[in-house]
C-alpha positions as CSV (number, residue, x, y, z in Angstrom):
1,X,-18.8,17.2,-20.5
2,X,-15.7,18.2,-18.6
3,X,-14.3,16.3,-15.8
4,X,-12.0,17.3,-13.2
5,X,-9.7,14.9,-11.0
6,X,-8.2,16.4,-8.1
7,X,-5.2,14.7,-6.9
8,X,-2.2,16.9,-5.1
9,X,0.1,14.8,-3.6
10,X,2.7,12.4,-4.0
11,X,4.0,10.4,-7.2
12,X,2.8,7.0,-5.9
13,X,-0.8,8.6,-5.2
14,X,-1.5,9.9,-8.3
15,X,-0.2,6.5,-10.3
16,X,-2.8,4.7,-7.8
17,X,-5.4,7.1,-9.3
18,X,-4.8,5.8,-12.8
19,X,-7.6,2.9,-12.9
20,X,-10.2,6.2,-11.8
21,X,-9.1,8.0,-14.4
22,X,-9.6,4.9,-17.0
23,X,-12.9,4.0,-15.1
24,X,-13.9,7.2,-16.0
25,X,-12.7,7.3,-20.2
26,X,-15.3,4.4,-19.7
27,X,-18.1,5.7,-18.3
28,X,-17.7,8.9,-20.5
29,X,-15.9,8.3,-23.5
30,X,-16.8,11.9,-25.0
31,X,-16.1,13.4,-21.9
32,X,-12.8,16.2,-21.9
33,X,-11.0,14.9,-18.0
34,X,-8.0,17.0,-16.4
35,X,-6.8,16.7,-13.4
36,X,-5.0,19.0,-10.5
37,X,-1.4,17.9,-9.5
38,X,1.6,19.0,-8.2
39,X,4.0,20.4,-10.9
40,X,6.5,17.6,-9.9
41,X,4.2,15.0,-10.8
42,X,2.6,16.1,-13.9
43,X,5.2,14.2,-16.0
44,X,3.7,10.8,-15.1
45,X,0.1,11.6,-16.7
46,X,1.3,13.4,-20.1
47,X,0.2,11.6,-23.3
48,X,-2.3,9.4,-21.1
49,X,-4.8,8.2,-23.3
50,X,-7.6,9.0,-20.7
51,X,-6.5,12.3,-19.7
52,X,-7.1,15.6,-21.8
53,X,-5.2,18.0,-19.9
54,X,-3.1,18.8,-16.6
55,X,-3.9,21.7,-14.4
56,X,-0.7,22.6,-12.3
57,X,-1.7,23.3,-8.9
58,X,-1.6,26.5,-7.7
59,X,-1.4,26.1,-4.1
60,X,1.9,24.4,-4.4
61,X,3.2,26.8,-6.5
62,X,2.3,29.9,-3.6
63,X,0.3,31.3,-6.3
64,X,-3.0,31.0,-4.5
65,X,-2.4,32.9,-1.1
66,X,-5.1,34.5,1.4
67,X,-8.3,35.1,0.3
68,X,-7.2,37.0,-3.3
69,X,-5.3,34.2,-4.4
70,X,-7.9,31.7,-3.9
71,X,-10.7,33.8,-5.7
72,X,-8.0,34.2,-8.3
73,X,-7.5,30.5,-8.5
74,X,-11.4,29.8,-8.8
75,X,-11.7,32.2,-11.1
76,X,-8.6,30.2,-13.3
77,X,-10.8,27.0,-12.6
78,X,-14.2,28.3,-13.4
79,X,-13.0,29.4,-16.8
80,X,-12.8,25.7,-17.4
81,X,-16.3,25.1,-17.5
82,X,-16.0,22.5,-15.3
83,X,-19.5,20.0,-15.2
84,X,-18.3,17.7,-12.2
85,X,-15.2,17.1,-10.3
86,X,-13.7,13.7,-8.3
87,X,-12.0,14.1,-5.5
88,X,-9.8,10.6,-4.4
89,X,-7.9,13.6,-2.3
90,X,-10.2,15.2,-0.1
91,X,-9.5,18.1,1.9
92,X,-11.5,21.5,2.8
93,X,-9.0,23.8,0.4
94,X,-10.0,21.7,-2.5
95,X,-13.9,21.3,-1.9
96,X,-14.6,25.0,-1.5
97,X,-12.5,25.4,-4.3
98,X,-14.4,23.6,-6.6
99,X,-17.8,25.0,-5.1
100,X,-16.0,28.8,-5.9
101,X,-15.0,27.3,-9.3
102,X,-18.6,26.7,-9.9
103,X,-18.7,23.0,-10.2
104,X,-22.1,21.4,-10.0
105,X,-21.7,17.9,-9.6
106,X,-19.0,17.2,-6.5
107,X,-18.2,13.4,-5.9
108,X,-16.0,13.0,-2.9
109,X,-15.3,10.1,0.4
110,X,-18.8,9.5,2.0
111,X,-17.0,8.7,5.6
112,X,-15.7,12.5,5.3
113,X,-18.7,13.4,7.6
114,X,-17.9,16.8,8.0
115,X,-17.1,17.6,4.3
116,X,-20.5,15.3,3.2
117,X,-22.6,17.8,3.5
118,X,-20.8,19.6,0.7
119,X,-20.3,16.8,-1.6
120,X,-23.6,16.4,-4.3
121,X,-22.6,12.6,-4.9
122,X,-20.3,10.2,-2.6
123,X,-19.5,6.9,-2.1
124,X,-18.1,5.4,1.5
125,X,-14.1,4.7,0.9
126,X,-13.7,2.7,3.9
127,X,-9.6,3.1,4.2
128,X,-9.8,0.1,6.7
129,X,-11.2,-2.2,4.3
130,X,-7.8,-4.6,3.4
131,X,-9.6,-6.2,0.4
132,X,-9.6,-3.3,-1.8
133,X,-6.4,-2.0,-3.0
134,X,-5.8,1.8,-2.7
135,X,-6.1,1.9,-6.6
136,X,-9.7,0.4,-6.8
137,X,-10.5,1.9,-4.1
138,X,-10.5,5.5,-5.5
139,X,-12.2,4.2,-8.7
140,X,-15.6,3.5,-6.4
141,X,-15.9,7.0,-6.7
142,X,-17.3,6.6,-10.3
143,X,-20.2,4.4,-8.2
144,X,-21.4,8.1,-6.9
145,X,-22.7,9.2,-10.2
146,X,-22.6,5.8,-12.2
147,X,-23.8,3.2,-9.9
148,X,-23.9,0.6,-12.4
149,X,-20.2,1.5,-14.2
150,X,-17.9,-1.3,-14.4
151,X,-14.9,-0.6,-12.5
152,X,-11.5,-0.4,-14.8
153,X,-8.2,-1.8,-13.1
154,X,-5.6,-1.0,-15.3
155,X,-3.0,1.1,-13.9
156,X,-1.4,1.7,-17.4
157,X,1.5,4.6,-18.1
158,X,2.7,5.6,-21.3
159,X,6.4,5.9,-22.1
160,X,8.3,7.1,-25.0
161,X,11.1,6.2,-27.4
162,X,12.4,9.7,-26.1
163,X,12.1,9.1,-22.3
164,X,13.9,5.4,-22.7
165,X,16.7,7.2,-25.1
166,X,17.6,9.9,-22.5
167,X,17.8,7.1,-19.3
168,X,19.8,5.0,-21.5
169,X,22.2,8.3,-22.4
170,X,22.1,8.8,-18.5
171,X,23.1,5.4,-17.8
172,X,25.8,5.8,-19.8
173,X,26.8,8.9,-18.7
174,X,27.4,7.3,-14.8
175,X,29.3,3.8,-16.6
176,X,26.3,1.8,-17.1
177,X,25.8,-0.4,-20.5
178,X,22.2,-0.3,-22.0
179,X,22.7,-3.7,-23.8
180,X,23.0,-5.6,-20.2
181,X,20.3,-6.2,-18.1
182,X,20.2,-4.2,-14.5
183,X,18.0,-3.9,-11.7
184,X,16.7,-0.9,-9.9
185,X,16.9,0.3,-6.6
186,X,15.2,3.1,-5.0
187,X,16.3,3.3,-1.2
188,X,14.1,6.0,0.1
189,X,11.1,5.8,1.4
190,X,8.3,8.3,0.4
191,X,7.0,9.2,4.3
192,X,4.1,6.2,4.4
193,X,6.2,3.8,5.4
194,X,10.0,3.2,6.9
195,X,13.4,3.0,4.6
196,X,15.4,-0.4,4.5
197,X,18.6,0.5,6.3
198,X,21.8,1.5,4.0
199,X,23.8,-1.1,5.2
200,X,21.0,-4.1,4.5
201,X,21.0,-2.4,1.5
202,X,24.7,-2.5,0.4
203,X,24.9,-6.5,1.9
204,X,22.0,-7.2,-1.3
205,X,23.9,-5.4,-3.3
206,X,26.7,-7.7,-2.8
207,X,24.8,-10.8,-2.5
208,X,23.0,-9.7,-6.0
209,X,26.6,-9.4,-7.8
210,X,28.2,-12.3,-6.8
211,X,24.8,-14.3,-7.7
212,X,23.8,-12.8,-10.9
213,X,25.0,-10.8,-13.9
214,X,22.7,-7.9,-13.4
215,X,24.3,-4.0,-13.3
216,X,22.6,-2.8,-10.0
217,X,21.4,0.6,-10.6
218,X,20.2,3.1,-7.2
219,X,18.1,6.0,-8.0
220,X,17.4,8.8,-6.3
221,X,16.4,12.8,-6.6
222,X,16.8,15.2,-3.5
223,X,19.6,15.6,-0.6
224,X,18.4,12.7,1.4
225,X,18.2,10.2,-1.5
226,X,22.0,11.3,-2.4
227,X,23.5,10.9,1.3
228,X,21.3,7.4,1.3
229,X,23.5,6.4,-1.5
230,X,26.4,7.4,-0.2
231,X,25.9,5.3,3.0
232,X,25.3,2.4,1.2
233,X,28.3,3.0,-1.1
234,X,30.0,3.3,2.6
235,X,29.3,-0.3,3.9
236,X,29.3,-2.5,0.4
237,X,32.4,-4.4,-0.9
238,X,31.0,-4.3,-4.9
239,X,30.4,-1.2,-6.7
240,X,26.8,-0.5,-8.2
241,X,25.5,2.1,-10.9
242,X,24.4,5.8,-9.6
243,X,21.9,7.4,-11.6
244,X,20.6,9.4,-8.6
245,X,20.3,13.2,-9.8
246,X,20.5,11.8,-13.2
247,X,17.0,11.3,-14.6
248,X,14.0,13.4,-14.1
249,X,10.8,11.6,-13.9
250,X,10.0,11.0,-17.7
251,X,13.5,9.6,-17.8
252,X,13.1,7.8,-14.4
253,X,10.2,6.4,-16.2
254,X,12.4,5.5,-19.2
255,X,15.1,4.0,-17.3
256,X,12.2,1.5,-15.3
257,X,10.5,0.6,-17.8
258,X,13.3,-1.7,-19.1
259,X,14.6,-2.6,-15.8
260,X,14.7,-6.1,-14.8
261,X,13.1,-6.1,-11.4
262,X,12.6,-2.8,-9.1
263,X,13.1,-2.8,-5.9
264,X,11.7,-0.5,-3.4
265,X,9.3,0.5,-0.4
266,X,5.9,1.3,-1.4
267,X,7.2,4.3,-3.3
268,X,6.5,6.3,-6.4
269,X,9.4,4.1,-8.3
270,X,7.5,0.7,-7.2
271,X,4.3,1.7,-8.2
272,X,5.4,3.5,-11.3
273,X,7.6,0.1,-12.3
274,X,4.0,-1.9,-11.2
275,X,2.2,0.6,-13.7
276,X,4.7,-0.3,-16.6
277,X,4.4,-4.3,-16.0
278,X,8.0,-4.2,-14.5
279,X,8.9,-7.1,-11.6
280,X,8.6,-5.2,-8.1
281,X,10.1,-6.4,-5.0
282,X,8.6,-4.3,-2.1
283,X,10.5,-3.7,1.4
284,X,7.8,-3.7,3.6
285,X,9.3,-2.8,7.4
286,X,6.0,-1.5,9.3
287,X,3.2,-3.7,10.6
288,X,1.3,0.1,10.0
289,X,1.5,-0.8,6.2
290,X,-0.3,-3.2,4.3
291,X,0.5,-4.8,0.8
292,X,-3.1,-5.5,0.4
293,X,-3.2,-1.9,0.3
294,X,-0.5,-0.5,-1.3
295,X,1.0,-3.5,-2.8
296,X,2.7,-3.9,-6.0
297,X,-0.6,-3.7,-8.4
298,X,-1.3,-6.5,-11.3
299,X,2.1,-7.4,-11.9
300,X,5.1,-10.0,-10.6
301,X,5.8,-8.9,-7.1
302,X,6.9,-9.8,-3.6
303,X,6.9,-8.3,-0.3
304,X,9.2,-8.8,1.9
305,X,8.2,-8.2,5.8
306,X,9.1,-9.0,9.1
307,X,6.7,-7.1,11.2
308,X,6.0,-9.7,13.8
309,X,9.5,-9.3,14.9
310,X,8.8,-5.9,16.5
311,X,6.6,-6.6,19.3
312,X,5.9,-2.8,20.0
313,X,2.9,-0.6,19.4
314,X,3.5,0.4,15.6
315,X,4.1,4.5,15.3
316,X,5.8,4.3,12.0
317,X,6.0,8.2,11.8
318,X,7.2,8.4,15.1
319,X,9.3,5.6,16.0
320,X,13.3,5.6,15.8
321,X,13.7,1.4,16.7
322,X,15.5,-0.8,13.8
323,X,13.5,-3.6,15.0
324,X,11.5,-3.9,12.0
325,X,14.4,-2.8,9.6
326,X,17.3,-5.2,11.3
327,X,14.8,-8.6,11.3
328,X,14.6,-8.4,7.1
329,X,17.7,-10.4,5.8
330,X,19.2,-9.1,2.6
331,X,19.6,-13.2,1.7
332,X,15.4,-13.1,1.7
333,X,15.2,-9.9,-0.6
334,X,17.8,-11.3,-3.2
335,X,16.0,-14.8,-3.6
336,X,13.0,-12.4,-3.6
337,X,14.6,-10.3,-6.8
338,X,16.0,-13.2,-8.5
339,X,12.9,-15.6,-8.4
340,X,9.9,-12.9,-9.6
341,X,12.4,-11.9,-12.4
342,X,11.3,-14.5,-13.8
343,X,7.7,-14.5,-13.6
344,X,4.8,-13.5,-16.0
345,X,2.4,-11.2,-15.0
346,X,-1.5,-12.5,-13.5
347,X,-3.0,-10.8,-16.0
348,X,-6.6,-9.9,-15.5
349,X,-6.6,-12.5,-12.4
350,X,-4.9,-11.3,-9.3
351,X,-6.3,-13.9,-6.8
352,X,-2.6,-15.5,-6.5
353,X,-1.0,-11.8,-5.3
354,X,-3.7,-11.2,-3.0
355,X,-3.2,-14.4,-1.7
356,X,0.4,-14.0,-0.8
357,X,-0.1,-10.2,0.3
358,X,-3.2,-11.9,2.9
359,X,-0.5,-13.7,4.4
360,X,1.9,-10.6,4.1
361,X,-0.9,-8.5,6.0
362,X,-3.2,-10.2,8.2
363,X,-2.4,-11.5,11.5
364,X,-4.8,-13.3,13.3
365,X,-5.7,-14.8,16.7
366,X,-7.4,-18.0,18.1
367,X,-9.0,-16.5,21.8
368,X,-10.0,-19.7,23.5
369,X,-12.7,-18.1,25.7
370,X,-15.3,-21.3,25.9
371,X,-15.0,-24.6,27.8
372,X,-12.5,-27.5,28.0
373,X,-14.7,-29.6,26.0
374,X,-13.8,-27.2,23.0
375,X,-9.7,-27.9,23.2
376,X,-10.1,-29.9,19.9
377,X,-11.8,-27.1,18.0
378,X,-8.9,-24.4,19.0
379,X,-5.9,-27.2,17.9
380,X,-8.1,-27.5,14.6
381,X,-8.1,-24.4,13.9
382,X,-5.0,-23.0,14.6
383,X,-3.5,-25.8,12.5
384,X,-5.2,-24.7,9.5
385,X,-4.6,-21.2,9.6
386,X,-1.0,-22.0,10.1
387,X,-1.3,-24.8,6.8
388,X,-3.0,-21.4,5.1
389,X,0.4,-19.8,6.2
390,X,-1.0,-17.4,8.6
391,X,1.1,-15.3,11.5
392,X,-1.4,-17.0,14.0
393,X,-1.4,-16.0,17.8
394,X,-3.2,-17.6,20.7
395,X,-5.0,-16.6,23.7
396,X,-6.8,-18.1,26.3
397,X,-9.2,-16.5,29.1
398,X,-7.1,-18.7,32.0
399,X,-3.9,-20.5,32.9
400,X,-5.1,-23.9,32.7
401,X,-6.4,-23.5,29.6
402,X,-3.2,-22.2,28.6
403,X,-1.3,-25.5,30.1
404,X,-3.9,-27.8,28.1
405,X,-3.3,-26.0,25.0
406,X,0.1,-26.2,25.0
407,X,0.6,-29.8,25.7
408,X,-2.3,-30.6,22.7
409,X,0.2,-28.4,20.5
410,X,3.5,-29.5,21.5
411,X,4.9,-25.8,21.9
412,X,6.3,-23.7,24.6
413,X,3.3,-22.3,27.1
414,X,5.0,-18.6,26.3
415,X,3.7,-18.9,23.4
416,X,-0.1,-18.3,24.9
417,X,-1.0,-15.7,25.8
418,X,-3.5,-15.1,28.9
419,X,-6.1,-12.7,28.6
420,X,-9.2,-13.5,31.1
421,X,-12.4,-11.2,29.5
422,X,-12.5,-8.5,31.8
423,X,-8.8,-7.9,31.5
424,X,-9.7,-5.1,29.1
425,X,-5.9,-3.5,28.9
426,X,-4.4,-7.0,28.7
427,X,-6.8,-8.0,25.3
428,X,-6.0,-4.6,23.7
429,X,-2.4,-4.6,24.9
430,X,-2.2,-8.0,22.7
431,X,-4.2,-6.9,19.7
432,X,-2.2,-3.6,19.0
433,X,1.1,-5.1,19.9
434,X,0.9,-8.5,17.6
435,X,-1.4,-6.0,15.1
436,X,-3.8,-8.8,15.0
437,X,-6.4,-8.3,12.0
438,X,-8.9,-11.3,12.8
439,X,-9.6,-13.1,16.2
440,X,-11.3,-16.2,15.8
441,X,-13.0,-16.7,19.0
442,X,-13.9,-20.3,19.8
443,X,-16.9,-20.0,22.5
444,X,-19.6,-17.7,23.4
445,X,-18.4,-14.1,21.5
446,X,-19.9,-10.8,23.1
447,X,-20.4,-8.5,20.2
448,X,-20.5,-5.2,22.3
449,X,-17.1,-6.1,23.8
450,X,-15.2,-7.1,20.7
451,X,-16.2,-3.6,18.8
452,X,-15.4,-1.7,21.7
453,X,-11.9,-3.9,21.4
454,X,-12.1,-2.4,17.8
455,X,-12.5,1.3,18.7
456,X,-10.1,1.2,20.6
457,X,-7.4,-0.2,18.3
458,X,-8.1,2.1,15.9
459,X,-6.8,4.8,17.8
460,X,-3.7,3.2,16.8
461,X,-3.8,0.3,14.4
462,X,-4.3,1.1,10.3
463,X,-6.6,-2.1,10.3
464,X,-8.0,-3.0,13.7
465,X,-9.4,-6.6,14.4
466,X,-12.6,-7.9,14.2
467,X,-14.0,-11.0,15.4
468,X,-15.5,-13.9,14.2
469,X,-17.0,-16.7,16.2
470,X,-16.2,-20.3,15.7
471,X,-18.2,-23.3,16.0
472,X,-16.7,-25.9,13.7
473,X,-12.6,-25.2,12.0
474,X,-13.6,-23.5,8.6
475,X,-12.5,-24.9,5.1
476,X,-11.6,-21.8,3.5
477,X,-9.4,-19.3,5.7
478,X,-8.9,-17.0,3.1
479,X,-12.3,-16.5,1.7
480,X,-13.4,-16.1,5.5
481,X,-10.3,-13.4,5.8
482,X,-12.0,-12.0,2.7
483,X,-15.4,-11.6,3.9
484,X,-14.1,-9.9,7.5
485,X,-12.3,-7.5,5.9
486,X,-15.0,-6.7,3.9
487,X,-17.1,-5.6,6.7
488,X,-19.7,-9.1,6.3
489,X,-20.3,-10.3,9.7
490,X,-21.8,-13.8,9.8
């Protein structure tokens, strides 16, 4: 059998494919598996264990234009002999492709609803879903042909002697010394979420050199990561190591792969050093992106967010604000760095990450929308999500309920929101802008109202909230957290 793996894009996208691609060594273990990438990225899956071959992609390359090209490029594909192909990147181009190329067995997203009908096997990838990571998330696919396969979550890479060599030369080359430990810094941000801002980068460099003995080494590749570099260089007092130009990606993988801790967005370098069992420290601006979903996976992380500083509509592609980027002190991201250098990884078990990225991603409400007699139950439980270490917001459907709760609290009334029911503006105005994940309603809850409330948000939220009704305060915040995300309504 031959296999085929489509995956196009970006460096970070196609490590988060990795635990498919073992998933699928599993399932078939005679099976021959390529996959489709970018020429860019095709340095990160050779000598994989679970991949036979690499197929350059030939729309990246312009070698597939108008209609000629494309036959040309089924054509190259067909001669293959391709017996099914997985697609954890599903668009049109690559779909008809595969149906040109001949490919009988297509396994695809079943919530692509216009591209289902052309799929032979799918399985629902529900992108909202916080739970799953983005890496086991693509593995479901295997669930499609193999409902009863075992889904595989190593995100393993393989280095070599060579690679390591050459980043150590490089190092040298720019005044770095091999034998001393360093840390890694990628400043740029690769589009799906928002950079750290030069100057909070250059006040951790300084506050990582006069605290520790590591080099500090900044990578980078293109214009934009050089002039990023040179900003920082700009506003810190201590000089730093940079590689930036210096190490294409085997040797980028080389250099990482002894580094002490990286530290990143949620980039290509983070999730290659999380691949390789490397620390990651992940500068998380956006309250668009969620470590749940693109965190650091299986290996000593932290993330680092102040989202609920912005109190703006998030539009992370769009917006120009520092908000986000100002609120993250450089202090918090060096006691970050220095305290998961010294972690192990979770191994097999990653229930303590998950637990820290829960309260990293999901913000929650209690909407008081019963009766008085119920001012107990709405102190209860916003207590214990904030003992769980929530970001925990409150509402309440009038002013004197707003009064009552305040004084049973002890906190500022400001601190309430008001939001009678029919105030259908006000209630989404307060979801999107506090990008609340979970309300916890304590009184009667009106189903059809709260998933119109969810519609809605989506046009604008990643995850928008759903809502769970609350009779008694509940013992286990994050296994409730858990089951809501999930899509299991009580």
């Amino acid at each position: 059998m031959r296999i085929l793996l489509v995956r196009p894009d970006a460096i970070g996208d196609v490590v988060l494919m990795v635990p498919l691609l073992n998933t699928i060594r599993q399932a078939y273990p005679d099976a021959e598996i390529y996959t489709l990438q970018q020429p860019y990225t095709i340095p990160l899956l050779q000598d994989h264990p679970s991949v036979t071959a690499i197929i350059p992609d030939w729309r990246k390359i312009r070698r597939s234009r108008g209609v000629k090209g494309f036959l040309a490029y089924s054509r190259y594909l067909r001669s293959f002999g391709f017996d099914m192909v997985f697609f954890p990147y599903l668009e049109p181009y690559y779909l008809f492709l595969a149906i040109a190329a001949g490919i009988s067995t297509r396994v695809g997203d079943k919530n692509k609803i216009f591209l289902r009908p052309f799929l032979t096997h799918s399985i629902p990838l529900d992108f909202r879903n916080l739970v799953l990571h983005e890496s086991q998330q693509s593995a479901k696919l295997i669930w499609g042909v193999k409902p009863e396969a075992m889904l595989d979550p190593t995100m393993n890479l393989c280095v070599a002697d060579t690679d390591r060599e050459q980043a150590m030369s490089a190092l040298v080359e720019v005044g770095g010394d091999p034998a001393l430990p360093y840390i890694v810094i990628h400043p740029r941000s690769g589009g799906g979420n928002r950079p750290w801002l030069p100057a909070k980068y250059a006040a951790l460099i300084d506050h990582l050199t006069e605290r520790s003995e590591y080099q500090i080494v900044l990578t980078g590749s293109g214009a934009k990561e050089i002039q990023i570099i040179s900003d920082i260089r700009n506003f810190t007092r201590h000089s730093f190591i940079d590689i930036s130009g210096k190490t294409p990606l085997r040797s980028l993988m080389g250099l990482i792969s002894r580094a002490a801790v990286v530290i990143g967005t949620d980039t290509g370098p983070t999730h290659i050093a999380a691949a390789l069992g490397v620390p990651v420290v992940s500068v998380s601006p956006t309250k668009f992106v969620k470590a749940l979903r693109w965190g650091p996976w299986r290996t000593p992380n932290r993330v680092v967010s102040e989202s609920q500083a912005c109190t703006l509509v998030c539009r992370p592609y769009k917006c120009k604000k520092n908000i986000c980027l100002d609120a993250i002190d450089s202090h918090r991201v060096s006691d970050a760095i220095l305290s998961v250098a010294l972690e192990t990884p979770d191994g097999v078990n990653s229930i303590p990450t998950k637990h820290r990225w829960i309260q990293t991603s999901m913000h929650t409400m209690v909407y008081w929308a019963g009766r008085e007699s119920q001012l107990q139950m709405v102190v209860d439980q916003y207590n214990m999500l904030k003992c769980s270490g929530f970001v925990v917001h409150l509402g309440t459907r009038s002013w004197r309920f707003r009064r009552s709760l305040a004084a049973a609290l002890g906190i500022e009334s400001d601190l309430i929101t008001v939001i009678p029911p029919f105030d259908w503006v006000g209630m989404v105005w307060a979801l999107m802008t506090h990008d609340i994940t979970v309300v916890f309603v304590v009184g009667p809850i009106v189903r059809w109202y709260w998933f119109l409330m969810r519609q809605i948000c989506a046009l604008r939220q990643y995850c928008p909230p759903v809502a769970l009704g609350i009779s008694t305060p509940s013992e286990s915040m994050e296994d409730i957290v858990l089951q809501i995300t999930a899509g299991v309504y009580p």
